[in-house]
Jmol script that loads the backbone (N, CA, C; Angstrom):
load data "model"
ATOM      1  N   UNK A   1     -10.992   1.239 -20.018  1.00  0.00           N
ATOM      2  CA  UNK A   1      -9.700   1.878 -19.854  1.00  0.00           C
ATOM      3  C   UNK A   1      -8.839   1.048 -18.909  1.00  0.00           C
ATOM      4  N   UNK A   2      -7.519   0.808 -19.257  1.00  0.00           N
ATOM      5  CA  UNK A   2      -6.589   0.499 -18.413  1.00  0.00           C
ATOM      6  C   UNK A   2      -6.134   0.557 -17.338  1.00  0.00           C
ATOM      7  N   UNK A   3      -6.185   0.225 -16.115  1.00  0.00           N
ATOM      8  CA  UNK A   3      -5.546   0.928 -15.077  1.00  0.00           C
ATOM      9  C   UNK A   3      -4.425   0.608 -14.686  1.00  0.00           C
ATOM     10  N   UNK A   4      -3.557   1.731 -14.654  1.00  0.00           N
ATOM     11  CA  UNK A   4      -2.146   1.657 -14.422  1.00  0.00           C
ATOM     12  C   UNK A   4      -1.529   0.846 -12.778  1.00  0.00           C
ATOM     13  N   UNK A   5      -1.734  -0.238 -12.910  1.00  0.00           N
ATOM     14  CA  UNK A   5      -0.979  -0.859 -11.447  1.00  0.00           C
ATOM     15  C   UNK A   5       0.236  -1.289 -11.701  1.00  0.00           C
ATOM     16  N   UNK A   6       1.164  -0.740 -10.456  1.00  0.00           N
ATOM     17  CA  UNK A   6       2.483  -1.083 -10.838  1.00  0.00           C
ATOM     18  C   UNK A   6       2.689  -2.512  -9.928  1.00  0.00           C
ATOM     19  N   UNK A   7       3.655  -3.347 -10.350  1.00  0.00           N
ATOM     20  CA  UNK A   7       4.410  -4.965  -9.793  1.00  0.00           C
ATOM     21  C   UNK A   7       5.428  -4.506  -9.134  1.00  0.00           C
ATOM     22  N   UNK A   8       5.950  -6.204  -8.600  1.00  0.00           N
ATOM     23  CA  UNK A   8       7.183  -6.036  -7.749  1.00  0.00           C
ATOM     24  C   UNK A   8       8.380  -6.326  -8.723  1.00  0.00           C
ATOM     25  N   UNK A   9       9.090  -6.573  -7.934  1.00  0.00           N
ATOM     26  CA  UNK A   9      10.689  -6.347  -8.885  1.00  0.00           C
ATOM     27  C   UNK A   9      10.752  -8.270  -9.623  1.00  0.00           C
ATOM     28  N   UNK A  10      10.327  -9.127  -8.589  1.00  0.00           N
ATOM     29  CA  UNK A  10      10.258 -10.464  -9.377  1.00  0.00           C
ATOM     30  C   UNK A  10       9.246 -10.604  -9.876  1.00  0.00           C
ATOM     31  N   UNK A  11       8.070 -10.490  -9.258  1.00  0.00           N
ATOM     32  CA  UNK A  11       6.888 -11.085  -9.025  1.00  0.00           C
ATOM     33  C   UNK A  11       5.852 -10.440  -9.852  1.00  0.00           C
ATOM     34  N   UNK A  12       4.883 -10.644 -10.279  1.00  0.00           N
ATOM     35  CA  UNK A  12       4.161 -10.339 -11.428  1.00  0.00           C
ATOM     36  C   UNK A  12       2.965  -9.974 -10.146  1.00  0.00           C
ATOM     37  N   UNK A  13       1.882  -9.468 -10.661  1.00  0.00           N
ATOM     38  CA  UNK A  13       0.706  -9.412  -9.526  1.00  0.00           C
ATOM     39  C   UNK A  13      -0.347  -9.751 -10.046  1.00  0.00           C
ATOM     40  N   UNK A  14      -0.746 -10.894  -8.931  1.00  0.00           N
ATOM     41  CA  UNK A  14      -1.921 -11.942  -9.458  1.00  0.00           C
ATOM     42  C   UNK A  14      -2.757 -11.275  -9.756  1.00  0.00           C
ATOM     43  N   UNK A  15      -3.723 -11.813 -10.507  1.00  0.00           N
ATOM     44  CA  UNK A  15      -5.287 -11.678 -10.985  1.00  0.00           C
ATOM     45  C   UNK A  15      -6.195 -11.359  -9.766  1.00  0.00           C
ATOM     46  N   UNK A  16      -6.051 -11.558  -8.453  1.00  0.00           N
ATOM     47  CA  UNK A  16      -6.744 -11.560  -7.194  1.00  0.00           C
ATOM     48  C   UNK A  16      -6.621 -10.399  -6.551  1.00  0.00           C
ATOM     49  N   UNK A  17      -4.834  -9.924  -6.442  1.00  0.00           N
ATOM     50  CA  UNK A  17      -4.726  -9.198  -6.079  1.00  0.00           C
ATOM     51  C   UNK A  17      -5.085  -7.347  -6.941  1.00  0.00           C
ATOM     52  N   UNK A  18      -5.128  -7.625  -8.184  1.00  0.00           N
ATOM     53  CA  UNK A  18      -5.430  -6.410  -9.378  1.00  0.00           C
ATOM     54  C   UNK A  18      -6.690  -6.530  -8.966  1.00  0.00           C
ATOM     55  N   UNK A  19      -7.508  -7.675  -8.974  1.00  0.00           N
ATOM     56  CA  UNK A  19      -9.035  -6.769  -8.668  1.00  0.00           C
ATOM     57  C   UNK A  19      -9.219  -6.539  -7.709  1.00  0.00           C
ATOM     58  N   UNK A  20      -8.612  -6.552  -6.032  1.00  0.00           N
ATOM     59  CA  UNK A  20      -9.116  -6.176  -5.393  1.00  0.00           C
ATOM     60  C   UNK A  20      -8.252  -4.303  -4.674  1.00  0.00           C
ATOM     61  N   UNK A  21      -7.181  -4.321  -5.853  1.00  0.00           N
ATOM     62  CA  UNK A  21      -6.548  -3.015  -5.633  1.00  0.00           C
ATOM     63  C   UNK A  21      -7.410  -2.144  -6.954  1.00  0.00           C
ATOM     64  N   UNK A  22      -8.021  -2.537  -7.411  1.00  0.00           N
ATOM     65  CA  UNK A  22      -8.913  -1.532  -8.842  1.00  0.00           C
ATOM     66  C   UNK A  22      -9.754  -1.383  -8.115  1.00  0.00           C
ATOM     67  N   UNK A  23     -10.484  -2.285  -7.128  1.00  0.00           N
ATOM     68  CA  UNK A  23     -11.747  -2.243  -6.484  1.00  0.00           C
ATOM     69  C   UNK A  23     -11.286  -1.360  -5.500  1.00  0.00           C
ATOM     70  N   UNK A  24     -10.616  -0.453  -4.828  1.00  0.00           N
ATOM     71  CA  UNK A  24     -10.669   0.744  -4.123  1.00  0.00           C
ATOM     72  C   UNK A  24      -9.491   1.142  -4.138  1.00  0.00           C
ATOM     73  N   UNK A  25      -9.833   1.950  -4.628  1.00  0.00           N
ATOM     74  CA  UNK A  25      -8.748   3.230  -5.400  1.00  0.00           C
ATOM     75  C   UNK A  25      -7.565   3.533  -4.398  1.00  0.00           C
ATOM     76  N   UNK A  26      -8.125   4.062  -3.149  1.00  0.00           N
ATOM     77  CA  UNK A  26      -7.504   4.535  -2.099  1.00  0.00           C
ATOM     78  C   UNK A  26      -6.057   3.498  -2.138  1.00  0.00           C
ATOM     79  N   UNK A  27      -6.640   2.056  -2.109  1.00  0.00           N
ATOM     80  CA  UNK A  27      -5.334   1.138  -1.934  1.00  0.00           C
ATOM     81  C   UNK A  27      -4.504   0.948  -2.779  1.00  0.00           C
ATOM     82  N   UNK A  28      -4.892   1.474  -4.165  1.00  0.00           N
ATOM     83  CA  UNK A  28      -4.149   1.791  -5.554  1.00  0.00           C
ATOM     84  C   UNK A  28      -3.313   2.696  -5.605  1.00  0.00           C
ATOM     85  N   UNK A  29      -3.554   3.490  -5.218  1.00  0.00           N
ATOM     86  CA  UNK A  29      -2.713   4.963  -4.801  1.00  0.00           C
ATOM     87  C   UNK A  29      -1.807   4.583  -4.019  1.00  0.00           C
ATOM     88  N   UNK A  30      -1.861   4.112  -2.902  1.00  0.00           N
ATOM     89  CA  UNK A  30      -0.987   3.797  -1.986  1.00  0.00           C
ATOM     90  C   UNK A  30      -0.492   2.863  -2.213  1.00  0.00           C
ATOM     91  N   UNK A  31      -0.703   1.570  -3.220  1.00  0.00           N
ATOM     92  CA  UNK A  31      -0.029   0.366  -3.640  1.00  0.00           C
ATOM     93  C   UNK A  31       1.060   1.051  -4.756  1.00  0.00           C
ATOM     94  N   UNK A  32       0.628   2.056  -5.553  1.00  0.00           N
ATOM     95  CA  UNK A  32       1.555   2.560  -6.842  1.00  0.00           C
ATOM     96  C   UNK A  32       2.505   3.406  -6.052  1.00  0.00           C
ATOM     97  N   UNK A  33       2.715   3.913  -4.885  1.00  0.00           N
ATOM     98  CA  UNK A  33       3.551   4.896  -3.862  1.00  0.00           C
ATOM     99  C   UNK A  33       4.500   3.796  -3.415  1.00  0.00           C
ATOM    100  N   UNK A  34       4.376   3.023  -3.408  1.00  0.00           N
ATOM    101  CA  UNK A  34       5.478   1.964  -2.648  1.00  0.00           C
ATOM    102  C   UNK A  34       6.607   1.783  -3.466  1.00  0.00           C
ATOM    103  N   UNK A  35       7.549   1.061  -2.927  1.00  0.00           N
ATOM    104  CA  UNK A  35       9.016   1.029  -4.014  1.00  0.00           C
ATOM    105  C   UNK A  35       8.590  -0.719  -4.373  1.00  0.00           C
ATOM    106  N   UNK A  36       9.490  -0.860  -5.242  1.00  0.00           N
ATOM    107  CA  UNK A  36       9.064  -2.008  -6.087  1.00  0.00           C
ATOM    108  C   UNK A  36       9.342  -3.426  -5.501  1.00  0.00           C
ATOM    109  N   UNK A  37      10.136  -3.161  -4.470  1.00  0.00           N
ATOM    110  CA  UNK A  37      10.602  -4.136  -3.428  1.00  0.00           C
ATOM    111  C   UNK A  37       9.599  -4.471  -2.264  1.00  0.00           C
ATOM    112  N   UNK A  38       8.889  -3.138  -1.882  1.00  0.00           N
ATOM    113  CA  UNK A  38       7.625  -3.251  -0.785  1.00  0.00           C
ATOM    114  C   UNK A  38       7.124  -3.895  -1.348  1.00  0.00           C
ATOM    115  N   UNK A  39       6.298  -3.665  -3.297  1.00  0.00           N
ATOM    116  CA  UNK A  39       5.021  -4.265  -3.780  1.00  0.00           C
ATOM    117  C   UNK A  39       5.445  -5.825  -4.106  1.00  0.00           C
ATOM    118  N   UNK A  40       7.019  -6.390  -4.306  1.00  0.00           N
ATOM    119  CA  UNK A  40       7.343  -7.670  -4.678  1.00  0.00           C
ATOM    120  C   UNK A  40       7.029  -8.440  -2.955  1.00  0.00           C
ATOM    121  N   UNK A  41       7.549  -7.776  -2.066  1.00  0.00           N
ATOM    122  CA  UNK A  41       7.285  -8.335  -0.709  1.00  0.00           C
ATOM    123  C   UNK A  41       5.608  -8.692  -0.398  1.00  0.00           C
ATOM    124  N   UNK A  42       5.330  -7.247  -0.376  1.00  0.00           N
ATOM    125  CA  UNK A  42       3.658  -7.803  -0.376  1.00  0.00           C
ATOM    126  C   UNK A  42       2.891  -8.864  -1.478  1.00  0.00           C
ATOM    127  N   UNK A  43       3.870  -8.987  -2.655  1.00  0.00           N
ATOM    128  CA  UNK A  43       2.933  -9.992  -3.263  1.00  0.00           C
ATOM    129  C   UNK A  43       3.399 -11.631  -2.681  1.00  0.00           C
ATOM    130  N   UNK A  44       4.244 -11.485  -2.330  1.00  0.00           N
ATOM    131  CA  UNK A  44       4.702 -12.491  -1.738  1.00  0.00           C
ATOM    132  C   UNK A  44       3.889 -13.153  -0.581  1.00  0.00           C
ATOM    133  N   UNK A  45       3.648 -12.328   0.393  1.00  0.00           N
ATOM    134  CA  UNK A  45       3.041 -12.555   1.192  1.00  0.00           C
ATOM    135  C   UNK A  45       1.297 -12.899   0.820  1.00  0.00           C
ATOM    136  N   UNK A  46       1.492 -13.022   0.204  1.00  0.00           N
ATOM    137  CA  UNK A  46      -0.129 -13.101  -0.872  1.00  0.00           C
ATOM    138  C   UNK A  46       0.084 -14.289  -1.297  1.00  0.00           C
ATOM    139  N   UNK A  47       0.666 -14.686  -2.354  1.00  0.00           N
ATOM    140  CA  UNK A  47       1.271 -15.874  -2.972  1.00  0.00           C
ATOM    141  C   UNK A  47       1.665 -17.174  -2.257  1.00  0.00           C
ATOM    142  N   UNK A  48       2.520 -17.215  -1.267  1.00  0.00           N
ATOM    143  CA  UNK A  48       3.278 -17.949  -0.702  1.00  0.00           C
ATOM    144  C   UNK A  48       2.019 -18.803   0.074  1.00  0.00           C
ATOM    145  N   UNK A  49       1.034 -18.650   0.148  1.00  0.00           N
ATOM    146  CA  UNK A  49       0.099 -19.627   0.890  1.00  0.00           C
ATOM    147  C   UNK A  49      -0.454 -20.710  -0.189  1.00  0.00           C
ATOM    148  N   UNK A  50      -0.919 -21.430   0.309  1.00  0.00           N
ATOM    149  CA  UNK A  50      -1.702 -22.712  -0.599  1.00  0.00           C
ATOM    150  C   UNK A  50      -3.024 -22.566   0.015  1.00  0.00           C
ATOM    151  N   UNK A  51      -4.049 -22.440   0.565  1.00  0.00           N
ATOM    152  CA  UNK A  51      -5.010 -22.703   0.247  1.00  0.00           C
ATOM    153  C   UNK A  51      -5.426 -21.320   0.158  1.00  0.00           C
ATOM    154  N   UNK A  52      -6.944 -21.430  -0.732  1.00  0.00           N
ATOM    155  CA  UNK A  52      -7.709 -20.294  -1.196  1.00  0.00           C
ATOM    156  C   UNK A  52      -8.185 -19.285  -0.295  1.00  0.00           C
ATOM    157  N   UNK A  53      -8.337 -19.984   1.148  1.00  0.00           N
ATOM    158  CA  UNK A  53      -9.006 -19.320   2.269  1.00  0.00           C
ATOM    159  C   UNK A  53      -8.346 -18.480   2.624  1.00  0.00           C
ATOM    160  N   UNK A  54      -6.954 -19.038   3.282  1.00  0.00           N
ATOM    161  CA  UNK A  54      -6.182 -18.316   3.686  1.00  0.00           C
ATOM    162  C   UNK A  54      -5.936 -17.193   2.760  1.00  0.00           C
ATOM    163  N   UNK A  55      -5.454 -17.362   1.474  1.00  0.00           N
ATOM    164  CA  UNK A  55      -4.935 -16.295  -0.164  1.00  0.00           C
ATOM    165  C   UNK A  55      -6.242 -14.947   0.303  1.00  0.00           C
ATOM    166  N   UNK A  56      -6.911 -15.572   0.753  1.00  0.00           N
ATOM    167  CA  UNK A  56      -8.299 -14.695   0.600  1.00  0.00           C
ATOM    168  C   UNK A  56      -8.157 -13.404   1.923  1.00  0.00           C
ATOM    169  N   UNK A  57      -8.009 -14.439   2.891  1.00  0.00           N
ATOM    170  CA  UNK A  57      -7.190 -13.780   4.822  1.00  0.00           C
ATOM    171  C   UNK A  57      -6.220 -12.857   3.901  1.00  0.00           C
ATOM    172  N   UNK A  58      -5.147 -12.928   3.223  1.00  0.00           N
ATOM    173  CA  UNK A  58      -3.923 -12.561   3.514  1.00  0.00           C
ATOM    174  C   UNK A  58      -4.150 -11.340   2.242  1.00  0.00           C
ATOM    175  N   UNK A  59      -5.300 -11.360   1.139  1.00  0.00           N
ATOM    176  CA  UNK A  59      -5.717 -10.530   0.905  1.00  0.00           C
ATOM    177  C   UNK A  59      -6.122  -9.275   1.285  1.00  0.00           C
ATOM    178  N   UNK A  60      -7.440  -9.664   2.203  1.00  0.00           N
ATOM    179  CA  UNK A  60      -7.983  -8.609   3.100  1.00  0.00           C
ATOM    180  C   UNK A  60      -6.672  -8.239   3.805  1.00  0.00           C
ATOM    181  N   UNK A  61      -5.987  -8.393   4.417  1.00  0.00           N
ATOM    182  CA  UNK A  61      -4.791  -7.628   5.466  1.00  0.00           C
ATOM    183  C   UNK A  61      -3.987  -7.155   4.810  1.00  0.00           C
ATOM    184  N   UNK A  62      -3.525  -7.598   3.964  1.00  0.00           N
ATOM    185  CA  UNK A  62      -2.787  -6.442   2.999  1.00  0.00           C
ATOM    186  C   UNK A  62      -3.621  -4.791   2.772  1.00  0.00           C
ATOM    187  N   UNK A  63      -4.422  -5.239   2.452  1.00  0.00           N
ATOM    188  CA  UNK A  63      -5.325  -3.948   2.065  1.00  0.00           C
ATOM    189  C   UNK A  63      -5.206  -3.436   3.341  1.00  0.00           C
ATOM    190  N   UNK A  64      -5.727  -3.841   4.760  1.00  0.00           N
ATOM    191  CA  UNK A  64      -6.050  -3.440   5.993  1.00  0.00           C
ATOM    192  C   UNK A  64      -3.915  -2.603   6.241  1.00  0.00           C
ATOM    193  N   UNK A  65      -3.223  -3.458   5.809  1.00  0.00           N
ATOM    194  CA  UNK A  65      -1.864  -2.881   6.320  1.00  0.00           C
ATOM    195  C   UNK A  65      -1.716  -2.236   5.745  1.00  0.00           C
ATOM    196  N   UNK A  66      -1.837  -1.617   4.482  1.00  0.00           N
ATOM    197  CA  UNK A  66      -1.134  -0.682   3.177  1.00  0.00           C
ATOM    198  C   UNK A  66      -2.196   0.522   3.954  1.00  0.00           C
ATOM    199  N   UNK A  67      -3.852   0.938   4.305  1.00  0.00           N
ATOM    200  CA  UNK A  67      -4.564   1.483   4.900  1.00  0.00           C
ATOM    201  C   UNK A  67      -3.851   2.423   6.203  1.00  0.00           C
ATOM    202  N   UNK A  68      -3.066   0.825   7.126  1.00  0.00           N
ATOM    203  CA  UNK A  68      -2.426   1.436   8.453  1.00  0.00           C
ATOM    204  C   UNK A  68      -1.326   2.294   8.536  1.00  0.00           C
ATOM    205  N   UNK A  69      -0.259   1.716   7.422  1.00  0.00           N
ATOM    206  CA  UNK A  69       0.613   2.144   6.665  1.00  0.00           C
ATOM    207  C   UNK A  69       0.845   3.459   6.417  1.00  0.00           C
ATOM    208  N   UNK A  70       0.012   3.803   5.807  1.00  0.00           N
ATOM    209  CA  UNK A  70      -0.374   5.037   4.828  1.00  0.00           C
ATOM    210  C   UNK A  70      -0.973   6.060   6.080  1.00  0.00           C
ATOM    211  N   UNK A  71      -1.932   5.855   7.016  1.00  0.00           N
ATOM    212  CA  UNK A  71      -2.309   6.437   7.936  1.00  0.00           C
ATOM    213  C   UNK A  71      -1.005   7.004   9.052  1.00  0.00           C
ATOM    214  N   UNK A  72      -0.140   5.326   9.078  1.00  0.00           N
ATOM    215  CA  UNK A  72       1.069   6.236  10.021  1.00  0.00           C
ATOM    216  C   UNK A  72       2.034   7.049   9.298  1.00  0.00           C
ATOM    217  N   UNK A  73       1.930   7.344   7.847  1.00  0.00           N
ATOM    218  CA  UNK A  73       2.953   8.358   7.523  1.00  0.00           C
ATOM    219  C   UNK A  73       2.010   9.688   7.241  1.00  0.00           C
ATOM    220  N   UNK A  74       0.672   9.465   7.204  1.00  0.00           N
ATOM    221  CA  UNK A  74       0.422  10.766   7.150  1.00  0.00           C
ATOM    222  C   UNK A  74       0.575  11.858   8.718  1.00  0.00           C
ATOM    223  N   UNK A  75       0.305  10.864   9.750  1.00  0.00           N
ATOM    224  CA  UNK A  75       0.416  11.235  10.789  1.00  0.00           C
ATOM    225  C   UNK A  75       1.796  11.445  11.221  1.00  0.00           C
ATOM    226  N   UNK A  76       2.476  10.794  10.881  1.00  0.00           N
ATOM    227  CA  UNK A  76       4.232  11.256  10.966  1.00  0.00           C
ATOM    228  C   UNK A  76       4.231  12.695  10.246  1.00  0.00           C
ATOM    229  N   UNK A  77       3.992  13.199   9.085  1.00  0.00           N
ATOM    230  CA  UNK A  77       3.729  14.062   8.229  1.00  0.00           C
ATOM    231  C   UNK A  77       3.203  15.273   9.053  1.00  0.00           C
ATOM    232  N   UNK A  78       2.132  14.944   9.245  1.00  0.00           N
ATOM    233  CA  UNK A  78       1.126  16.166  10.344  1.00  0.00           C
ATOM    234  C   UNK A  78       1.860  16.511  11.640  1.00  0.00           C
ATOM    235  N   UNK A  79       2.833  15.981  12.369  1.00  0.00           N
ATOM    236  CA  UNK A  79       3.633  16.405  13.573  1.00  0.00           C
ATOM    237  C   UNK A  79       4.910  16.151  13.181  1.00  0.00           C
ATOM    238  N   UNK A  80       5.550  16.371  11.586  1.00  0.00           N
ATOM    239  CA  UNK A  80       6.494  17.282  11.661  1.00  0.00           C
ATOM    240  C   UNK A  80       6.315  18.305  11.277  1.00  0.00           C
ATOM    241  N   UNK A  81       4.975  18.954  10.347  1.00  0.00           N
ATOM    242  CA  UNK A  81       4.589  20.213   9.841  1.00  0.00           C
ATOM    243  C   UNK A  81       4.100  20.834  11.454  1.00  0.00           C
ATOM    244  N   UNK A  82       3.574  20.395  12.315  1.00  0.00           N
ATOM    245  CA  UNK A  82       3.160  21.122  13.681  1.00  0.00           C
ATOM    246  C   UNK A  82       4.738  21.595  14.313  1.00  0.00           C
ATOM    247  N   UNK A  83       5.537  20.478  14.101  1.00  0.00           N
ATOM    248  CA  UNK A  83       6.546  21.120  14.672  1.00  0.00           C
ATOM    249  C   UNK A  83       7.475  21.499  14.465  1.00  0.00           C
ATOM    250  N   UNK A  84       7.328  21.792  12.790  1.00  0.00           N
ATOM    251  CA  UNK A  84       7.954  22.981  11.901  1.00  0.00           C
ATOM    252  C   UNK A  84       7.413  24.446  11.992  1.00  0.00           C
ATOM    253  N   UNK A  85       6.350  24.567  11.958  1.00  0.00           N
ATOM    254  CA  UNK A  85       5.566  25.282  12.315  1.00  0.00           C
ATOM    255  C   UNK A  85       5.384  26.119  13.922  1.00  0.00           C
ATOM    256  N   UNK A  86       5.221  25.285  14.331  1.00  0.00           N
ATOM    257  CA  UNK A  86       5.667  25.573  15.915  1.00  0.00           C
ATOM    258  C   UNK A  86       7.152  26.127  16.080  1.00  0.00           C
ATOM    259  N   UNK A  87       8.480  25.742  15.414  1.00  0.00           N
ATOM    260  CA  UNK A  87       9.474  26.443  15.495  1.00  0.00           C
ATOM    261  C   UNK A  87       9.299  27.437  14.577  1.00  0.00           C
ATOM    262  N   UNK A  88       9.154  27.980  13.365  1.00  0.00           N
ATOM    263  CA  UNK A  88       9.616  28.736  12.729  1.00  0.00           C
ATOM    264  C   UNK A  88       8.234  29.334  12.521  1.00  0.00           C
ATOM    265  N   UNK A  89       7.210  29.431  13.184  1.00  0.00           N
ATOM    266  CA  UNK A  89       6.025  29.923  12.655  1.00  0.00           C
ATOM    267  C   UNK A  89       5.235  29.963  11.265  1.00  0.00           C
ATOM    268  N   UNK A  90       4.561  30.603  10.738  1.00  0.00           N
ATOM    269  CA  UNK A  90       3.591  30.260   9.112  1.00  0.00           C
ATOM    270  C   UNK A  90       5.056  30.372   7.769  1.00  0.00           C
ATOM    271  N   UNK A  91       5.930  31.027   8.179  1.00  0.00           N
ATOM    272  CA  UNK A  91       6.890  31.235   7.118  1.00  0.00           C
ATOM    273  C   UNK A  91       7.364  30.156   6.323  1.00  0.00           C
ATOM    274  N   UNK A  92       7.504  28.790   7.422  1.00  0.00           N
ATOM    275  CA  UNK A  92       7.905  27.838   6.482  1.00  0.00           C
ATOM    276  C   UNK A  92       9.537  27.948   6.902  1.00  0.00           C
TER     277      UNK A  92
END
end "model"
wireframe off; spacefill off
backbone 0.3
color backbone group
């Protein structure tokens, strides 16, 4: 079966980077949530190196930033519902 990964607005998304966003889901989810300009930026930053080692570095940290990313908006998320909540009580 296919898996639906979405690209950036120029940039196509390498072969390197699809298997290692199929290879954990979590970063798939959060790679397909981005606007098409984040995912063309991040491939960029992927791309733009020449050697393999580095492509490989700049791999892993992507994953590690889209992870951090995603962690600081859920936490942005969780203390404005506390302090929605906190003003207006369970009602919403």
């Amino acid at each position: 079966a296919d898996i639906d990964i979405a690209s950036g607005v120029v940039h196509e998304l390498p072969d390197d980077l699809r298997e290692g966003l199929t290879a954990r889901p979590e970063l798939l989810v959060i790679w397909n949530s981005l606007t098409p300009l984040a995912r063309n930026e991040r491939i960029c930053r992927v791309t733009i190196v020449k050697k393999e080692e580095t492509r490989a570095e700049h791999l892993v940290r992507l994953g590690e930033d889209l992870l951090h990313e995603n962690a600081d908006h859920v936490v942005d998320l969780a203390v404005h519902i506390a302090e929605r909540v906190q003003r207006n009580g369970l009602r919403g």
